[in-house]
C-alpha positions as CSV (number, residue, x, y, z in Angstrom):
1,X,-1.7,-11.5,23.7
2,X,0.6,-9.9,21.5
3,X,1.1,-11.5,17.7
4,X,4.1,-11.5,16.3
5,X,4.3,-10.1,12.4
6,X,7.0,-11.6,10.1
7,X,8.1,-10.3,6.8
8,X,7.6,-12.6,4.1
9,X,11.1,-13.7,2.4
10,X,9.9,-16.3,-0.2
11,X,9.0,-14.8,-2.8
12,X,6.6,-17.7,-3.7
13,X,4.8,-17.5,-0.7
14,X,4.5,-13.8,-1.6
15,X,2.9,-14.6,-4.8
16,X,0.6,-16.9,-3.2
17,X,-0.8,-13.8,-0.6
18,X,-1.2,-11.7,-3.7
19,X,-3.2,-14.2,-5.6
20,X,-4.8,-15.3,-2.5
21,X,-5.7,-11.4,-2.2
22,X,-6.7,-10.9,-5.1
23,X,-8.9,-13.7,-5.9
24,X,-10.5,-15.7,-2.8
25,X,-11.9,-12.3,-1.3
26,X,-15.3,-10.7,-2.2
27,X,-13.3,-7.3,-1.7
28,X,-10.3,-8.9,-3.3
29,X,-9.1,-5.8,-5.5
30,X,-9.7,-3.5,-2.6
31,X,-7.1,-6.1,-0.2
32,X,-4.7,-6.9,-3.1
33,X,-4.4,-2.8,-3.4
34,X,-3.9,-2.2,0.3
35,X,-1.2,-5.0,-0.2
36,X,0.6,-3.2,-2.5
37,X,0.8,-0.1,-1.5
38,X,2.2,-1.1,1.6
39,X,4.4,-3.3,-0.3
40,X,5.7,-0.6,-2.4
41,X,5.9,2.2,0.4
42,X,7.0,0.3,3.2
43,X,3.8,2.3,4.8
44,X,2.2,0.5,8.2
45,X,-1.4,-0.8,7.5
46,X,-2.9,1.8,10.0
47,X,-1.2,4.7,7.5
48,X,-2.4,3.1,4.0
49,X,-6.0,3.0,5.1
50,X,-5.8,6.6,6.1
51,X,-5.1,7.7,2.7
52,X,-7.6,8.8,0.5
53,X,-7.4,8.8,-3.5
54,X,-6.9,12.8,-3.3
55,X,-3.5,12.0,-1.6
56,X,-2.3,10.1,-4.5
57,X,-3.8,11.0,-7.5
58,X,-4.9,14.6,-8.9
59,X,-8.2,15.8,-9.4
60,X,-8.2,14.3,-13.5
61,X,-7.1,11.3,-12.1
62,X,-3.5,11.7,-12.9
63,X,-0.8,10.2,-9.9
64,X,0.5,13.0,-8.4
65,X,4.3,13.6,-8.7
66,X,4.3,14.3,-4.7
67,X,2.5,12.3,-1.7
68,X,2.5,14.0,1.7
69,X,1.8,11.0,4.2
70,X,1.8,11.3,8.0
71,X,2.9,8.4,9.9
72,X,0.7,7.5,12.7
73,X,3.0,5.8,15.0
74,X,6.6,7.8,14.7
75,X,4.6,11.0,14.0
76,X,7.0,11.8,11.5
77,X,5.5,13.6,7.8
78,X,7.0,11.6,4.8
79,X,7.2,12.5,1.3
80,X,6.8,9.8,-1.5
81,X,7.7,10.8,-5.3
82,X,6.2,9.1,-7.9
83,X,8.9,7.2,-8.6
84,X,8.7,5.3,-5.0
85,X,5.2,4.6,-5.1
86,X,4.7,2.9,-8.9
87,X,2.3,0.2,-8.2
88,X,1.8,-2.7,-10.3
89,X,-2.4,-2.6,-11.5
90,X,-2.6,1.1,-10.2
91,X,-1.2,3.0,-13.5
């Protein structure tokens, strides 16, 4: 059976997953980060937990200006500046 995944609109529900996330999980951080970065990158769940921290931050733990991110399904390479991936609790 195939399930059907809807954005989420209300932006009070939205707050609710991100608490929910963040603080009713034993790996809450972990989840609530996931979240986000696919929040802020529009990136598919399969792509965000292919990334490791080398893809988006330096080696002195610095965000790189540049991320290089393959997309699994379209196959397609995408670049994300800085700029499109700030992530709120990941500065």
């Amino acid at each position: 059976m195939q399930q059907i995944v809807l954005p989420i609109k209300d932006s009070n529900i939205l707050k609710e997953v991100q608490d929910t996330l963040l603080h009713n999980f034993k790996a809450g951080r972990r989840n609530y980060t996931i979240f986000q970065v696919g929040k802020a990158t529009l990136l598919r769940v399969s792509d965000v937990m292919k990334l490791r921290l080398a893809d988006v931050f330096n080696g002195n733990g610095t965000v790189r200006q540049n991320a290089f991110i393959h997309d699994k399904k379209t196959g397609a390479y995408r670049v994300y500046t800085q700029s499109n991936y700030n992530i709120v609790g990941l500065e």
